[in-house]
Residue, then its C-alpha position, 0 to 999 in steps of 0.5 A: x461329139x467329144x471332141x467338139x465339147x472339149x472343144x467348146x465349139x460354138x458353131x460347126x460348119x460343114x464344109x465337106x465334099x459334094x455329094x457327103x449326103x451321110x457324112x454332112x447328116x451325121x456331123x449335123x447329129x453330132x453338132x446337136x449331140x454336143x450343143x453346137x449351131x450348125x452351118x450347112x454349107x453343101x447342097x445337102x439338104x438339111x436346114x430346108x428339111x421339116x424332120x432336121x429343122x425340127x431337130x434343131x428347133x427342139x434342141x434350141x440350136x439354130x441351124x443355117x442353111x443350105x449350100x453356100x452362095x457365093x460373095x459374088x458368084x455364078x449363082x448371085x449373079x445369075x438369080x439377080x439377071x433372072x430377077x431383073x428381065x422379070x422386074x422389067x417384064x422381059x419373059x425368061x425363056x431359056x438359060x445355062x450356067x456353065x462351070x469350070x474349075x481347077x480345084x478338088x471340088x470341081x474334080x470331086x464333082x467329076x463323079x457325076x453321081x455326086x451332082x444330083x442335089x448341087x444341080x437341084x440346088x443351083x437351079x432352084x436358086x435361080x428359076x424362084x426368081x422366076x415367075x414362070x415354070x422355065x420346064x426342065x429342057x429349058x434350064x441347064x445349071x451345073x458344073x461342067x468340067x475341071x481344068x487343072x490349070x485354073x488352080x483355084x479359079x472358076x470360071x462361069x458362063x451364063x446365058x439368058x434367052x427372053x423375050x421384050x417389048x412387041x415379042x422382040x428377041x433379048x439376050x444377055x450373055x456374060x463370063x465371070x471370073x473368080x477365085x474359088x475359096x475366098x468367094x466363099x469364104x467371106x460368106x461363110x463367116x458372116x453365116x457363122x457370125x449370125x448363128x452365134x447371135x441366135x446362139x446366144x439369144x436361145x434360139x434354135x432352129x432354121x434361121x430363115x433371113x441369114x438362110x436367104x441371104x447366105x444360101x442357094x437353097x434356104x427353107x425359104x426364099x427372098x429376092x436378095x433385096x429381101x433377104x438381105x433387109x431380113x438379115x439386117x432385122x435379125x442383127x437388130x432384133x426386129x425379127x427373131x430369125 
């Protein structure tokens, strides 16, 4: 807490290992004990939380989060092909992300224990834009595997199993291929610029468009459409948060 106030930091932004439940809870407390907005870039869940949206609402500190979508990843694309067989009335019946990787968060996330809130919120980013219960034997998204020669690069192997027009089979199939770190990268200065807007307007709190737009796992979530008008409306001020 010192430190950040020697500091002046503005904005702290938790980019730890997944599966940092304590450790991502306790700088979030030391972002409130020194005065400073909060981006929660983990599947950890902070932002979405009653008792920690509280914390911050009370201190006057907007908190975005939680868990880093991608500029364009697995999970963005992936919920945009959901939302799309379901605009066109295909029913979604099944589906798997797969993800493999070559960096250390992909060989943190060999420790499976480490996984439980990352597949919670992988998979609940993609089935809200789903107006059906999928069940769970029919969802499967996650990490898979590390590969070290992929270095910095992920790979990501989607599948969507519906049904169109007269019960016919329809079924999309993609890969996708990305480096890691500046996927996220962009995202992430974008989230803290719109914590320093709510800074320094004096509001505290989940910001709830930016969450949207940003996150896997916000307190509420828009289609992307939605959440990205919402973003413009805060930047604007039509809306507070």
């Amino acid at each position: 807490v010192a430190e950040l106030k020697a500091a002046r930091v503005d904005i702290v932004v938790c980019y730890l290992p997944v599966g940092s439940d304590a450790a991502a809870k306790y700088y979030a407390q030391c972002a409130i004990d020194a005065g400073c907005g909060f981006v929660n870039a983990l599947p950890v869940f902070i932002a979405g939380t009653p008792e920690w949206a509280k914390k911050f609402e009370d201190a006057g500190l907007p908190i975005v989060g939680d868990d880093i979508k991608s500029q364009v990843g697995a999970t963005i694309t992936h919920r945009v092909m959901a939302k799309l067989f379901e605009d066109r009335g295909v029913v979604l019946d099944r589906t798997y992300q797969l993800n493999v990787g070559g960096n250390m968060d992909f060989m943190n996330m060999l420790e499976r224990d480490r996984l439980e809130s990352k597949k919670i919120s992988k998979t609940q980013s993609v089935t809200s834009q789903v107006g059906h219960d999928l069940g769970a034997r029919n969802v499967h998204i996650g990490p898979s595997d590390y590969i070290a020669w992929l270095d910095d690069r992920k790979w990501a192997f989607v599948r969507l199993e519906g049904r169109a027009f007269g019960n016919v089979p329809l079924n999309l199939e993609y890969k996708l291929e990305v480096w890691d770190s500046p996927n996220s990268a962009g995202v992430i200065i974008d989230a803290v610029r719109a914590a320093k807007i709510a800074m320094d307007r004096g509001i505290g709190g989940p910001l709830l468009s930016a969450s949207s737009y940003f996150m896997k796992s916000p307190p509420i979530q828009y289609n992307d459409s939605q959440a990205k008008q919402a973003v413009e409306d805060f930047i604007t001020g039509a809306v507070e948060r």
